[in-house]
C-alpha positions in Angstrom: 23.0 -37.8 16.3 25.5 -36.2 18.7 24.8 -37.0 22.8 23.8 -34.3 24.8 26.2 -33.8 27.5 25.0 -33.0 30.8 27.4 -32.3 33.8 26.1 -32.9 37.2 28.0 -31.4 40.0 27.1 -33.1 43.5 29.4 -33.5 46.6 26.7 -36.5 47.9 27.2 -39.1 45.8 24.2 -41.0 46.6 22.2 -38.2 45.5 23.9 -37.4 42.7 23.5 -40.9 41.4 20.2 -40.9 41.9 19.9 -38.2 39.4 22.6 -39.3 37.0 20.8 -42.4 36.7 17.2 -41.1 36.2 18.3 -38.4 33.8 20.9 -41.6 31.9 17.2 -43.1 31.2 17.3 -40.6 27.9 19.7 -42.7 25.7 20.2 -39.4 24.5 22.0 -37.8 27.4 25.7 -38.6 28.0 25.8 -37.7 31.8 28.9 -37.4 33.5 28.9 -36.8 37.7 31.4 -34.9 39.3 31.9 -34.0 43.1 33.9 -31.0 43.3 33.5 -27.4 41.4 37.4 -27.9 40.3 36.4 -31.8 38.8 34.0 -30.0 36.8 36.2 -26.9 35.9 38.9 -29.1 34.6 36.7 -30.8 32.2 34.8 -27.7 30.8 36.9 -28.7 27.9 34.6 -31.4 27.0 32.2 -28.7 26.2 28.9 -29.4 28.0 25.8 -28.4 26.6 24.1 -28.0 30.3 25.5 -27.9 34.0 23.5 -28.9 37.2 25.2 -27.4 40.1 24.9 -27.8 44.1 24.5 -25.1 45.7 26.7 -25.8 49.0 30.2 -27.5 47.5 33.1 -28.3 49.8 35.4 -26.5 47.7 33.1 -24.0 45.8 29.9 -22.2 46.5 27.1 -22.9 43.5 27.2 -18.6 42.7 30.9 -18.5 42.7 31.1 -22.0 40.6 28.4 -20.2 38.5 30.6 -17.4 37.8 33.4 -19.3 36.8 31.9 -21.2 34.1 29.9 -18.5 32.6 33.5 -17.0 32.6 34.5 -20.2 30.4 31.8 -20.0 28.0 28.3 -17.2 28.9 26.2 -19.1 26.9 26.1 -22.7 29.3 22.9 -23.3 30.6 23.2 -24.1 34.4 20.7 -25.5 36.8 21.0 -25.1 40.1 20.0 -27.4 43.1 20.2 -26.3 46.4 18.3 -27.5 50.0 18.3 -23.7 50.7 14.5 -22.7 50.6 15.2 -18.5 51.0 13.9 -17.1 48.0 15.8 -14.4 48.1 18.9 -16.7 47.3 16.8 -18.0 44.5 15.9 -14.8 43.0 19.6 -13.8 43.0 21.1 -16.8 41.1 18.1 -16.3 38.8 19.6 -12.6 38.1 23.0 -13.7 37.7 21.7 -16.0 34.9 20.7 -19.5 36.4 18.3 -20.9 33.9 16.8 -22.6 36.4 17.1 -22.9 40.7 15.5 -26.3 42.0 14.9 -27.0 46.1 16.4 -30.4 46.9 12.9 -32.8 47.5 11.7 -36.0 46.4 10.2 -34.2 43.3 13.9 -32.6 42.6 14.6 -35.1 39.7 11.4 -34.8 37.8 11.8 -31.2 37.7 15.3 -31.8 36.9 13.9 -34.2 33.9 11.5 -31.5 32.8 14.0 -28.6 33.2 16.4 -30.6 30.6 13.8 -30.9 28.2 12.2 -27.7 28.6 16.2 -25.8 28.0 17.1 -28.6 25.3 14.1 -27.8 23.7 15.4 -23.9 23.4 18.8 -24.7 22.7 17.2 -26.4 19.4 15.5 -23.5 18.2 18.4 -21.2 19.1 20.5 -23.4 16.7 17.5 -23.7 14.2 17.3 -19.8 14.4 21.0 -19.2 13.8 21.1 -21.7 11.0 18.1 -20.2 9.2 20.4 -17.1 9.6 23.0 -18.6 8.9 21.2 -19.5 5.2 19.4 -15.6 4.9 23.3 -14.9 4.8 24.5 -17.0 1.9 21.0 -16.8 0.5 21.7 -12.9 0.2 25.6 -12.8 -0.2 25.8 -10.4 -3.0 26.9 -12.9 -6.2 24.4 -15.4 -4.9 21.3 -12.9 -4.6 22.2 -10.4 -7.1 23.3 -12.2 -10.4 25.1 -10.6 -13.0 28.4 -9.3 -14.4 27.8 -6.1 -15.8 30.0 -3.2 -15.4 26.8 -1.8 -14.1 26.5 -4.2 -11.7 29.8 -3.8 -10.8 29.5 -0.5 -9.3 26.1 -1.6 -7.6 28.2 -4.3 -5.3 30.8 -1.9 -4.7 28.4 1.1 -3.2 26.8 -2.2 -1.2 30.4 -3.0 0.3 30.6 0.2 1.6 27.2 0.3 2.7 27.7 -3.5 5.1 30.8 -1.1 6.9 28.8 1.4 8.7 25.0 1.9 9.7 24.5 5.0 7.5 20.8 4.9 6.2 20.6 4.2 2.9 18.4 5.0 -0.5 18.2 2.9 -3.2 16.6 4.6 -6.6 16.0 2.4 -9.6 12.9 1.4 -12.1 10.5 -0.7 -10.9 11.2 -4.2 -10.8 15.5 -3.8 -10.8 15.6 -5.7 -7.7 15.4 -3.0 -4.7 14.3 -4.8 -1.9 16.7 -7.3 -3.0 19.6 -5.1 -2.6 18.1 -4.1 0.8 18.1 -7.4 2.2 21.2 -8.3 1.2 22.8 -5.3 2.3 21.1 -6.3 5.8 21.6 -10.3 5.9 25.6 -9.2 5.4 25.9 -6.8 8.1 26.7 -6.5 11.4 22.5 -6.4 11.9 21.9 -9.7 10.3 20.9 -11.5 13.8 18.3 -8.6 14.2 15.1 -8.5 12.0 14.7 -7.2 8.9 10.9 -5.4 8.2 9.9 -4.6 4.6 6.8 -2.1 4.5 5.5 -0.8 1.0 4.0 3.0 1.9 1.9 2.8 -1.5 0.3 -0.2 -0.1 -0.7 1.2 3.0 -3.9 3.7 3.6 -3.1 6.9 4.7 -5.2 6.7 8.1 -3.2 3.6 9.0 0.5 4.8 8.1 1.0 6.4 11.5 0.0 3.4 13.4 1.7 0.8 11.0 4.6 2.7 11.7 5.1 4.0 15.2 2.6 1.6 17.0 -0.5 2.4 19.4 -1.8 2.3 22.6 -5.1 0.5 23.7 -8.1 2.9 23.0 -6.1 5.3 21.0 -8.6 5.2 18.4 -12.0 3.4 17.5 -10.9 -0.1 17.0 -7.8 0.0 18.6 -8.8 -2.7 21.4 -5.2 -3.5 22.5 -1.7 -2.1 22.1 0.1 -2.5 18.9 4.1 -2.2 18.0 4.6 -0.2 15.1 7.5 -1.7 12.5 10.0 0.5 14.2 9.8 -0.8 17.2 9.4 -4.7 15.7 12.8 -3.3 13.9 14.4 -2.3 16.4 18.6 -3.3 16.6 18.4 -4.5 12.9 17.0 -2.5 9.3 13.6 -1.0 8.3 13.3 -0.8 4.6 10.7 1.5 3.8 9.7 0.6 0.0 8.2 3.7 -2.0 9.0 6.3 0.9 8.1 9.0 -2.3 4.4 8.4 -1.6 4.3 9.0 2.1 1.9 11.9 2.0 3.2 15.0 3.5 1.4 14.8 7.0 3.5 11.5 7.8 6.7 12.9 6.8 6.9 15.2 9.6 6.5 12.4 11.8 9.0 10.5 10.4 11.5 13.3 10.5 11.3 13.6 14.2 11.8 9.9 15.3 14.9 10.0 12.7 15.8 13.0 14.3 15.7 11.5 17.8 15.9 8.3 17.3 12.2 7.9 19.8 8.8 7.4 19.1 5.6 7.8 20.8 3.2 5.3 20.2 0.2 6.9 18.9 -1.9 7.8 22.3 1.1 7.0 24.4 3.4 9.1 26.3 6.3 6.6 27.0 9.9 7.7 24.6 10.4 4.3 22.9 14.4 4.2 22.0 15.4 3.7 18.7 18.5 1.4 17.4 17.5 1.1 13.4 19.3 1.4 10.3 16.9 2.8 7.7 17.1 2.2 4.1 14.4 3.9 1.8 13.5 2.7 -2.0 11.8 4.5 -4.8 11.4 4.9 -8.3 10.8 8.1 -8.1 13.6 10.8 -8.8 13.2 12.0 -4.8 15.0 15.8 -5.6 12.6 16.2 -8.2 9.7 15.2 -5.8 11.6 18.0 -3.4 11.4 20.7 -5.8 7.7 20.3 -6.6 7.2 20.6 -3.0 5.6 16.9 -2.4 8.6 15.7 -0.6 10.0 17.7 2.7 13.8 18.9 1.4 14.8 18.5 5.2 13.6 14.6 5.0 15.1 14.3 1.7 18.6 14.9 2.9 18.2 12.7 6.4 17.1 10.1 4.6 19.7 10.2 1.6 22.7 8.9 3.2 24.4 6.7 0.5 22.7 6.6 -2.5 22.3 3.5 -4.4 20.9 3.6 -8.6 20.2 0.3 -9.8 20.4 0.2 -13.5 17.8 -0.9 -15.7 18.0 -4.3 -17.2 18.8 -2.8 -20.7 21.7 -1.2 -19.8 23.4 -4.2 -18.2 24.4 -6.2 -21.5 24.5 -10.3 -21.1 23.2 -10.1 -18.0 19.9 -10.9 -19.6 21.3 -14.3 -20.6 22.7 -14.8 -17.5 19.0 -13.9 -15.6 17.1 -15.8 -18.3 19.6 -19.0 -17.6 19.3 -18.7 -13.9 15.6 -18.1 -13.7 15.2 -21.2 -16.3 16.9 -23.2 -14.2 15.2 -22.7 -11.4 12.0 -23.3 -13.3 12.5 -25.9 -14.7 14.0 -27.6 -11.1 11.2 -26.6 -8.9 8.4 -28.0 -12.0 11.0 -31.1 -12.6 10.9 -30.2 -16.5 14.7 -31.7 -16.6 17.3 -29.4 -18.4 16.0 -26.9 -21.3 18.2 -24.4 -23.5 17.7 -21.4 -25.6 18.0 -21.6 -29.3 20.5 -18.9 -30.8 17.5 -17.1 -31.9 15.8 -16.8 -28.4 18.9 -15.3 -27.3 19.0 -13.0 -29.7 15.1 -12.0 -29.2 16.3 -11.4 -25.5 19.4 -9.3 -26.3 16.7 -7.2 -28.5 14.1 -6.3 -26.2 13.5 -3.3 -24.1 12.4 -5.0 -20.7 10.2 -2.0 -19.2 9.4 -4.4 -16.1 13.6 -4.9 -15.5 14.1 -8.1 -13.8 11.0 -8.8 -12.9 9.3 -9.0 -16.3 12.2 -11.1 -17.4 11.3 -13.6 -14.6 7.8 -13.5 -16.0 8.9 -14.0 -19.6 10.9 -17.2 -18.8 8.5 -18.8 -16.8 5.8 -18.3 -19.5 8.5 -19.7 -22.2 9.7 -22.7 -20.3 6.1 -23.8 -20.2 5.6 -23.0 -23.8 8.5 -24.8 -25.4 8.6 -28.2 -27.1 11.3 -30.9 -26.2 13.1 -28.5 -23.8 14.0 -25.9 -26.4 13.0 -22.4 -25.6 12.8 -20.4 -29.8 11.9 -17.3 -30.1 8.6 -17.3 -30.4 8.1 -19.1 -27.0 9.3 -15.9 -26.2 6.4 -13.4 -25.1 6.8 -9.5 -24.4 4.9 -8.8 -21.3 4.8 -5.2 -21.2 1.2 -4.0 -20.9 2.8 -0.7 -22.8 2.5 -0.7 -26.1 4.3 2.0 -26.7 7.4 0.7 -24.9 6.4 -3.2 -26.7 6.9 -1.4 -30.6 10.1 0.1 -29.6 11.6 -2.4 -27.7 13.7 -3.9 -30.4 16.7 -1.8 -32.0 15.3 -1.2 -35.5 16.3 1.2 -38.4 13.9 3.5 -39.1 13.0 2.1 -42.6 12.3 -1.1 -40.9 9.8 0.3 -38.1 7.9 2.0 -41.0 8.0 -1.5 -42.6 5.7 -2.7 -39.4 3.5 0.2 -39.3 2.2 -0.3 -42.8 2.3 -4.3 -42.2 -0.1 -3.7 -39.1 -2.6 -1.4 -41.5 -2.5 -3.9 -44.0 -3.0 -6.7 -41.7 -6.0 -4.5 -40.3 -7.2 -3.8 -43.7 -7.1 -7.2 -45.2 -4.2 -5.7 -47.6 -6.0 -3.2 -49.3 -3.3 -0.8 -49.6 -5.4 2.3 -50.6 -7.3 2.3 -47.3 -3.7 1.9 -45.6 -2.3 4.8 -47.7 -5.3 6.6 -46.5 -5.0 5.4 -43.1 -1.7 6.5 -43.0 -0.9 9.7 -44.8 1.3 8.2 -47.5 0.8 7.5 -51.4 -0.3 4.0 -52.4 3.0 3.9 -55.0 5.0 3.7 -51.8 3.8 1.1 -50.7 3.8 -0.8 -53.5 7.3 0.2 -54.4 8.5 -1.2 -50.8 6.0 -4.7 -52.0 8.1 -5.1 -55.2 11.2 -5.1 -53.5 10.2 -7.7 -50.6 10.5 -5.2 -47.7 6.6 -5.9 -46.9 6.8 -9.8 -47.6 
C-alpha cells in the first residue's frame, strides 16, 4: 500500500514538529515538514496527496501560497492553519477552496488528525468512484457490451461512433429484447458524459398520474401525499443522459410537457415556480414504428421530430447470421463461470438447431434459452434437444425453422395424428384432406 504524503508547511519549527510527529503516528502517512512556501513549491513534484499550510509565512502569505499550488495541480487538498481568529479571513480561504481553515490552539493537532482522515477518507471514494467509472467504461466499450460481427452490427457501431461525438438526442428503434438500453448505455459510458449519471426510466412501467412527477419532480404539498420535495429524473440527470425506454406510450397529456422542457431546456417542478436549468442529452427507445404512432395521431408530430435526432435500428437477432453462435458462446460462458459448471460446448447439431430458429424474443430469449440448456445438458454437452424454444407464440414457435412447404404439412398432419392416436380418418377429417394422402406420404416415410 502506497504512503500517503502529507506536506506540512510551518516557519516555527517547534510547532511544526509537534504536528509532524503526532500526524507520523499513522504508519501510514509519509510526512515531510518544510519551512518556507518556496521549500514546499520546489518539491510539488513529489506529488502530495494533502498540504497543511501557515497562514503568516516569511516569504509567502498562506492565500497566495494557496494559489500557487492549486496553480500546480487544482485538485490538492490544503489545510490551513493560522493564529488569525477573524472569520472573515476564514470564510475567504474557505471560498478560494481551502478544504479546511484550523485556529492555531492546543486542540490544533487533533483537528489536524481528524481533518486528514475525514479528506483521506473522500479522496478514497473519489478514486473508488472514478474507478467504478472507469469499469462502466470498458464494461460498455462497444465490442465488449455489444457482441457480434454481423454486417448488421456493423452499421449499428458505426451510427454509435457518431453518436459519442456530439450531444445530439438520440432514438434507438428495434424489437423488443435487441439490446436497446444496452446501446444507450454504452453510447453514454463512452462519451464525454460518462462522469455524469446515467437514468433509465421505462414509461410503460410507470402510471400515468405519476409520470409528471417521476419526471420533472415536485414540491412539498403539491399533491396529497406529497410530504416533501422530490427531484424528478431530469433533474437527477442533469450534465449526463436520460434514456427514456418506451417514450411511444407516454400518453398524449405528458407529451406536451415534455416538449416544452426539451424546448427550453427548464422545468418546473410540479407546484413550483423556480426555472430549473437543464444540461441532458436525451435518448428515447421503442419498438414501436414512432411515424406510424404520428400518423394515427397517438404521438405529437412536433415531439416526434425533437426527439428524433439520430436514429438508431437495431436488427433483429435473425438477421444477424453467426452472431447467434457467437451470443449463445458468450452467454454459455458466462453461465457456466458464474454456476462453476467448468467448460461446456455445443454439439454440431445444437448449432444447427440455433442457426434454425426464429428468436421472436432477439437477444434476450437467446439468453434465456442457454441458460435453460446449460442446466439441462449431460457431461457438459449442450444437443439439440437441451435446446428449448421459449417463445410463448405459437405461431412464431411453428415457423421458426426454415422449412419447405411439403415438410411443414408433414408436421401438421404428425400433430393430428399424434392428437388422434393415429387414426388417420379423423385427421383427414380434421384437416380437410383425403385419407389416401396421407397414407401415400406414410408409405413413402415422410410421416415416419
Amino acid at each position: 500500500m502506497d504512503l500517503y504524503k502529507i506536506f506540512i508547511v510551518e516557519d516555527d519549527e517547534w510547532y511544526g514538529e509537534i504536528l509532524q510527529y503526532h500526524l507520523s503516528l499513522n504508519p501510514d502517512y509519509e510526512v515531510t515538514l518544510f519551512k518556507t512556501g518556496k521549500e514546499c513549491l520546489s518539491n510539488m513534484s513529489l506529488q502530495p496527496d494533502l498540504v497543511t499550510l501557515d497562514f503568516s509565512l516569511p516569504d509567502l502569505t498562506g492565500d497566495k501560497l494557496f494559489k500557487k499550488i492549486r496553480d500546480i495541480n487544482p485538485q490538492l487538498p490544503v489545510i490551513m492553519i493560522s493564529s488569525q481568529e477573524d472569520i472573515s479571513v476564514a470564510v475567504n480561504l474557505l471560498k478560494l477552496g481551502v478544504s479546511d481553515y484550523l485556529i492555531k490552539d492546543e486542540a490544533t493537532k487533533d483537528l489536524l488528525w481528524n481533518s486528514v482522515v475525514r479528506i483521506r477518507e473522500t479522496q478514497t471514494l473519489k478514486k473508488e468512484v472514478a474507478n467504478l467509472r472507469e469499469e462502466l467504461g470498458q464494461k460498455y466499450s462497444f465490442d465488449k457490451s455489444i457482441i457480434g460481427q454481423s454486417d448488421a452490427l456493423k452499421k449499428v457501431f458505426r451510427m454509435m461512433e457518431k453518436a459519442i461525438k456530439t450531444n445530439i438526442n438520440i432514438s434507438v428503434s428495434g424489437e423488443t429484447g435487441t439490446g436497446k438500453e444496452l446501446v444507450a448505455k454504452a453510447i453514454h459510458y463512452n462519451s464525454n458524459r460518462r462522469k455524469k449519471k446515467f437514468i433509465a426510466v421505462n414509461m410503460a412501467a410507470i402510471p400515468l398520474e405519476l409520470i409528471e412527477s417521476d419526471l420533472f419532480g415536485h414540491e412539498k404539498g403539491a399533491f396529497t401525499g406529497a410530504i416533501s420535495r422530490k427531484i424528478g429524473k431530469f433533474e437527477e440527470a442533469n450534465g449526463g443522459t436520460l434514456f427514456l425506454d418506451e417514450i411511444a406510450e407516454l400518453d398524449l397529456s405528458i407529451q406536451s410537457k415534455l416538449l416544452r422542457v426539451l424546448q427550453e431546456r427548464e422545468l418546473v417542478r410540479v407546484g413550483g415556480t423556480e426555472n430549473i436549468k437543464l444540461d441532458v442529452r436525451l435518448i428515447v427507445a421503442t419498438h414501436k414504428d414512432l411515424a406510424e404512432e404520428v400518423r394515427k395521431e397517438t404521438f405529437r408530430e412536433d415531439l416526434y421530430f425533437r426527439i428524433m435526432g439520430l436514429p438508431i435500428s437495431l436488427p433483429p437477432l435473425r438477421e444477424r447470421g453467426g452472431d447467434v453462435l457467437i451470443l449463445a458462446k458468450h452467454f454459455l460462458d458466462d453461465f457456466a463461470k458464474e454456476n462453476a459448471l467448468g467448460s461446456i460446448h455445443f454439439t454440431k447439431e445444437a448449432k444447427d438447431k440455433l442457426l434454425q430458429y426464429y428468436f421472436p424474443g432477439n437477444v434476450r430469449e437467446l439468453k434465456a434459452m442457454i441458460d435453460l440448456a446449460a442446466v439441462m445438458c449431460e457431461n457438459n454437452e449442450i444437443d439439440a434437444d437441451d435446446i428449448t424454444y421459449t417463445s410463448t407464440k405459437r405461431e412464431e414457435v411453428f415457423m421458426a425453422e426454415q422449412k419447405t412447404l411439403r415438410q411443414y404439412t408433414c408436421d401438421i398432419i404428425k400433430y393430428y395424428l399424434n392428437k388422434n392416436d393415429n387414426d388417420v380418418i379423423a385427421t383427414s377429417k380434421v384437416l380437410d384432406i383425403g385419407k389416401s394422402t396421407i397414407y401415400k406420404m406414410m408409405q413413402a416415410g415422410e410421416l415416419e
